[in-house]
C-alpha positions in Angstrom: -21.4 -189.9 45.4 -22.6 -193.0 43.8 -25.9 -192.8 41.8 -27.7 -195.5 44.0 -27.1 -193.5 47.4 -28.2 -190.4 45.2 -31.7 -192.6 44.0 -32.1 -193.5 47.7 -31.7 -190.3 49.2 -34.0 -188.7 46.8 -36.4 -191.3 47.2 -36.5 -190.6 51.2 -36.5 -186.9 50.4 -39.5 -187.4 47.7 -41.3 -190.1 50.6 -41.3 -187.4 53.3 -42.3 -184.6 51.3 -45.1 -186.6 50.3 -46.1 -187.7 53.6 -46.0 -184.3 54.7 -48.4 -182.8 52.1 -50.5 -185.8 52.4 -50.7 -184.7 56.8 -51.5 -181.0 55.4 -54.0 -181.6 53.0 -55.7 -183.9 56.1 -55.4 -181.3 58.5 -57.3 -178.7 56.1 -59.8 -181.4 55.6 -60.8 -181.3 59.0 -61.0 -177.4 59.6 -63.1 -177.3 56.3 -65.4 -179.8 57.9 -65.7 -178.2 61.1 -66.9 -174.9 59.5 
């Protein structure tokens, strides 16, 4: 595998998992503020 496609592809991976945590970390922001 060349070590571009291997950059890219951990960049996506890193980009997702980032938007995920950043959707989670929302979503508990919300319950806290409802309490």
């Amino acid at each position: 595998m060349h070590l571009a496609a291997f950059a890219a592809r951990f960049m996506d991976h890193l980009v997702a998992v980032l938007l995920f945590t950043l959707s989670h970390i929302q979503m508990q922001g919300k319950m806290m503020q409802k309490r």
